[in-house]
N, C-alpha and C positions, 0 to 999 in steps of 0.2 A: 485394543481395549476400547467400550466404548462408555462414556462419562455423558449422562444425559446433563442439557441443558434447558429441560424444557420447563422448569418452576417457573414462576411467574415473577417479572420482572419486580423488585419494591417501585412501587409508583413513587414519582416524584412530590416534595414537602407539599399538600396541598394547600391551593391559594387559601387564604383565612382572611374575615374582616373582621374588628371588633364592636361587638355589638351590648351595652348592656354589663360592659368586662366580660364576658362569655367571648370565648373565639366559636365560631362557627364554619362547617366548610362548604363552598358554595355549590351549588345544589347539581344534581348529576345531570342535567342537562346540558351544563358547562363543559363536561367531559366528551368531546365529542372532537373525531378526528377531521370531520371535514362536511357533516349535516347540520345543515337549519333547520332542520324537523325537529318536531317535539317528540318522536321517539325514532330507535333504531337499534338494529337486528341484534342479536344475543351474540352473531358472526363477528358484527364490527364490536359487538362490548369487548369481545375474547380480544378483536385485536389489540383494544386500545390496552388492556392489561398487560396482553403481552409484550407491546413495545412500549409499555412505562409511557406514556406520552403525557397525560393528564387533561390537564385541560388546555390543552393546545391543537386547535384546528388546523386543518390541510391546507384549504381554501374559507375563501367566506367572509373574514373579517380584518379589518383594517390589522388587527394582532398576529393573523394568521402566519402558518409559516411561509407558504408562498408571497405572500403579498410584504412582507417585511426581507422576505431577501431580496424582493424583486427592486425595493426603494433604497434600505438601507444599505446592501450590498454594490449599489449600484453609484449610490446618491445623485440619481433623477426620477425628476417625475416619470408613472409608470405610461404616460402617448409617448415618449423618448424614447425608451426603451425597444433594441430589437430584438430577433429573435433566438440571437447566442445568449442576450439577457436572461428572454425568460425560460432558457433550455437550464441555466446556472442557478435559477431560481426554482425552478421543479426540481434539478438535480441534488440541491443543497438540501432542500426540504423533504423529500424523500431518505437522504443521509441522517438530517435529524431524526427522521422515525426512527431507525435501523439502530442508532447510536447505543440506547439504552440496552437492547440488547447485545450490542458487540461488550461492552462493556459487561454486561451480566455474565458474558460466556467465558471472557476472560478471569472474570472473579471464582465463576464456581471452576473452574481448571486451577488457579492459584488453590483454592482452600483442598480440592479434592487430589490435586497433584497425580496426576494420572501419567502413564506413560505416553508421551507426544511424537508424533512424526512428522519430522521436519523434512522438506521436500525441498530438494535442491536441483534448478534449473537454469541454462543460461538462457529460457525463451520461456515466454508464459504469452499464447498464443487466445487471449481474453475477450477477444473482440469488444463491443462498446457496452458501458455496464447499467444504462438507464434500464431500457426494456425489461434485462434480464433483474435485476433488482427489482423492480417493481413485481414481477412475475411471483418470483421466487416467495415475497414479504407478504404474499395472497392479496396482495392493495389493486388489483385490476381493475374494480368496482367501483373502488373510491377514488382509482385516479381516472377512470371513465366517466364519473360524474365531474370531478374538479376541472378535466377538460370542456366538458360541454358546458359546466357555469361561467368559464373562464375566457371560453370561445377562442380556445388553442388548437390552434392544427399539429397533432399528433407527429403525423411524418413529417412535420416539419422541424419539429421539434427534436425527435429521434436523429434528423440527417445533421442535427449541429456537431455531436458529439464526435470525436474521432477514436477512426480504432486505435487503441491502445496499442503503441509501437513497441511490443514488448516482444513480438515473436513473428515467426513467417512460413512456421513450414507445420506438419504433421508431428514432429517434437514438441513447439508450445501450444496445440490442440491438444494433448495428450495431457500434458502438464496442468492447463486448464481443467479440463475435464475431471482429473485425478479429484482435484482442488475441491470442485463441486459436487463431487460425491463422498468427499469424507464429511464436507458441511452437512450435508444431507443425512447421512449415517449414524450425526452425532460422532464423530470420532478427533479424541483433540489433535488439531494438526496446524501447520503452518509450512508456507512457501516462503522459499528467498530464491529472489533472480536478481536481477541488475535493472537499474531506473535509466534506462535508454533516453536520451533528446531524439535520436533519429534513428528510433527502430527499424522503419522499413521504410520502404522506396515510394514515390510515385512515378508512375511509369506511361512514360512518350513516345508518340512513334515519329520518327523525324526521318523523311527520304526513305521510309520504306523500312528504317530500323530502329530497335528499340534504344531510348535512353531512358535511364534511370536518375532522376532527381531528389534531395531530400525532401524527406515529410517529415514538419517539425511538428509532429502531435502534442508539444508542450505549448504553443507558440500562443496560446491561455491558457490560466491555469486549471489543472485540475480540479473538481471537484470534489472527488473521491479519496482523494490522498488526504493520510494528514501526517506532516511534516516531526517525527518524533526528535527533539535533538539531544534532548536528553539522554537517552540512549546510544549516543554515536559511539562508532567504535574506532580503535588506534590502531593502521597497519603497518607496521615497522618496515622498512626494505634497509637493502644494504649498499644503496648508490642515492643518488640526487639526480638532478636534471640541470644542463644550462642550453642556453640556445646559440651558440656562436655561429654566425654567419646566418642566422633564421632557421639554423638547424636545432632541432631539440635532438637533445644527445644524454646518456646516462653516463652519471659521472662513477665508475664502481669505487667503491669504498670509501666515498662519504655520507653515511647513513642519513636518512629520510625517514619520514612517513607520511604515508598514506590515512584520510579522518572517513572513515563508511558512515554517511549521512541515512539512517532509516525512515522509509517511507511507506508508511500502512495503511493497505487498501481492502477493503472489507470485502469477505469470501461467504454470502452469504446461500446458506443450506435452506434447501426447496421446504416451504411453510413456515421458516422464520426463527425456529427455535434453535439455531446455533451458527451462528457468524463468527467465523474463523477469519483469521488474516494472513494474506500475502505480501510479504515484506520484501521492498524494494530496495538497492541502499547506490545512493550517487556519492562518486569522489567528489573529495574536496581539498583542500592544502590546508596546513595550518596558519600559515600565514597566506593573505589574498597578494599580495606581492611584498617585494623586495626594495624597504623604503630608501636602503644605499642606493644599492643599482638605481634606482627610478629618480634620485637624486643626481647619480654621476652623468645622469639621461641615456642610461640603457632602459628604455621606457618596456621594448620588448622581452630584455632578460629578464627584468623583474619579475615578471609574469611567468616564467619560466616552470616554476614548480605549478602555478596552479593550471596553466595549460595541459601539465603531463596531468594531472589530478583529471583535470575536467573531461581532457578528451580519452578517458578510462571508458569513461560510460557515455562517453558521445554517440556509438556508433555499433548495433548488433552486427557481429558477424565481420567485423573489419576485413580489407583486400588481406589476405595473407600471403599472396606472392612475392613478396619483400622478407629482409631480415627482420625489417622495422614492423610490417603487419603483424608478423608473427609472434613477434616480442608482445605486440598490444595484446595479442589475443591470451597469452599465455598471462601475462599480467592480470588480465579481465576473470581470467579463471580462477586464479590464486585468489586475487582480491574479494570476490564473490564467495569463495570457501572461507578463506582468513574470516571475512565478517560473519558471517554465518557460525561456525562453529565458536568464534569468541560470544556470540549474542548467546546462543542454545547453553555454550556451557555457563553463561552469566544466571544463565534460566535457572538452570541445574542445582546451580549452587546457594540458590534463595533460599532451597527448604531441603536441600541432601548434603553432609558432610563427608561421608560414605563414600570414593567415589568407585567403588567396587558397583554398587547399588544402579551405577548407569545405563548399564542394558537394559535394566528395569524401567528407567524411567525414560529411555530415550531413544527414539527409531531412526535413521538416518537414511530417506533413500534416495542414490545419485539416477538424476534421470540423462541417460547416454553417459558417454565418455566423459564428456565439459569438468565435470565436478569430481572427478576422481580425487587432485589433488588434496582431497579430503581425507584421504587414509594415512596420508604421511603428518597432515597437517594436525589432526586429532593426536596422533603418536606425540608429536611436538610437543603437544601442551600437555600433556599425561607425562611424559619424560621432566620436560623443562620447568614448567608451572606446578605439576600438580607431586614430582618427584616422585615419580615408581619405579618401578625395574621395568627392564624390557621386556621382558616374557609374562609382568600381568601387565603391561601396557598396551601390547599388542596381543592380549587373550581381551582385553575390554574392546580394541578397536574391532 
């Protein structure tokens, strides 16, 4: 089903002085995303509509949005500043454009309530997202001029960013690619994978042989993400963790859970009119440690539960020639489903009471094997939560 999103953003409150008790609003030359000219193309008017901006420039003035993340973001003066700085300040400032619309697209999908397809992957193979956002939002022109006012070296600017450790093979190119053509198509949708620290490798050759090292693609922060916590979600398991002798071990049958931290990073559709999201979600513990233990100075066990938490999503693809690999891997998969279909069905249940009505509103596709665990998992909550019979349980799954 496809739900356009291409109405025009509501511009933001415009600035007003008062004059005379008359409010007035300042005069459309103000309006302007990143020229000092006294006029400009009916191209750039469209965009500035389209992405709500108002009278917020690109580049140019002391207000602007480059030049205010480059200081305030920073808090130094902008000859200090290097050039991871000003790659975080083009990168932010460009997010600000994009926002108004991420946000629009999400409004008209609430009001219109369309059926969604939710894309489940354990790799989302994204590569780095400046270039391709700028492309996509048609800003090439204006970020070719904000360069050259700016006297930014482009490729240099482009090599700060790191690829996003989210994937490594021909599975999260796929998964990618899916992403960007339903934004493109207008089709409401959303990704969920896993928010990796150390997606993938970098790779050394030592004596003639390859070694693999981590690549901590977090090791600053994103720009792209924004951290929803509001949203987190609660994954029950049916053991704990302790570390005795520096060993992390599951304890069965002393219930735990696992907290899915969402992290939403904007999926935006080629000319700008519909920016979808890929939802990332990192463990966490509910408690960050163990204030007994850390008391008794088991400094290490304390830490026990959030180590299994953290090192969930520490690592795409874990060694699974182990018991213990194996177990991670299968955890990674569960956990990734559990969040996902608790978030979708939270979705669900905003605006449908029905839940016969789900097919209707709700696509699910596993991309490979990783995510199967979705078909038992959905049963669970149709049986358990939502209390059906088995046979429409599993006629909805």
């Amino acid at each position: 089903m496809k739900t356009p999103t291409n109405q025009a953003v509501p511009e933001l409150e415009p600035a007003a002085e008062e004059e005379n008790g008359n409010l007035r609003r300042k005069t459309q030359a103000e309006d302007r995303i990143i020229s000092t000219e006294p006029t400009e193309s009916s191209e750039r008017s469209k965009l500035i509509e389209q992405y709500g901006c108002g009278p917020v420039q690109l580049t140019g003035t002391a207000n602007s949005l480059y030049e205010r993340h480059l200081v305030f973001d920073n808090v130094m003066e902008v000859k200090e500043v290097g050039a991871r700085e000003r790659f975080d300040a083009v990168a932010h400032s460009v997010r600000d454009i994009l926002s108004q619309r991420w946000i629009q697209t999400e409004k008209t999908y609430q009001s219109a309530d369309p059926k969604r397809v939710y894309y489940l992957s354990m790799e989302f193979l994204i590569g780095r997202s400046l270039a391709n956002n700028v492309t996509n939002l048609l800003l090439d022109d204006i970020a070719k001029k904000a360069i050259q006012e700016k006297k930014l070296d482009w490729s240099e600017l482009l090599e700060q960013e790191p690829d996003a450790g989210l994937g490594n093979g021909g599975l999260g190119r796929l998964a990618a690619c899916f992403l960007d053509s339903m934004a493109t198509m207008e089709i409401p949708a959303m990704g969920y994978g896993l928010r990796y620290e150390y997606g993938m490798f970098k790779q050394t050759i030592q004596n003639g042989w390859q070694h693999e090292v981590p690549d901590n693609w977090f090791r600053r922060p994103d720009p792209w993400e924004v951290c929803r916590q509001h949203e987190t979600v609660e994954v029950p398991l049916n053991c704990s963790f302790k570390v005795p002798g520096g060993t992390l071990r599951a304890i069965i049958g002393q219930p735990s859970a696992l907290i899915g931290v969402p992290f939403d990073r904007p999926v935006v559709g080629y000319g700008g009119k519909t920016i979808n999201t890929l939802r990332l979600w990192a463990a966490a513990a509910h408690d960050y440690f163990n204030f007994q233990e850390f008391s008794s100075g088991d400094f290490v066990g304390a830490l026990a539960e959030t180590l299994e938490a953290e090192s969930l999503t520490r690592v795409l693809y874990p060694d699974d020639h182990t018991s213990m690999g194996q177990g991670l891997r299968f955890v990674q998969e569960y956990f990734l489903v559990a969040c996902a279909l608790a978030d979708l069905v939270r979705r669900f249940l905003k605006t449908n009471t029905d839940w016969r009505t789900l097919p209707d509103k709700v696509a699910i596709q596993l991309n490979d094997t990783h995510p199967t665990m979705a078909v038992p998992e959905l049963m669970r909550i149709l049986l358990d939560e939502a209390h059906l019979g088995w046979d429409e349980a599993w006629d909805l799954t």
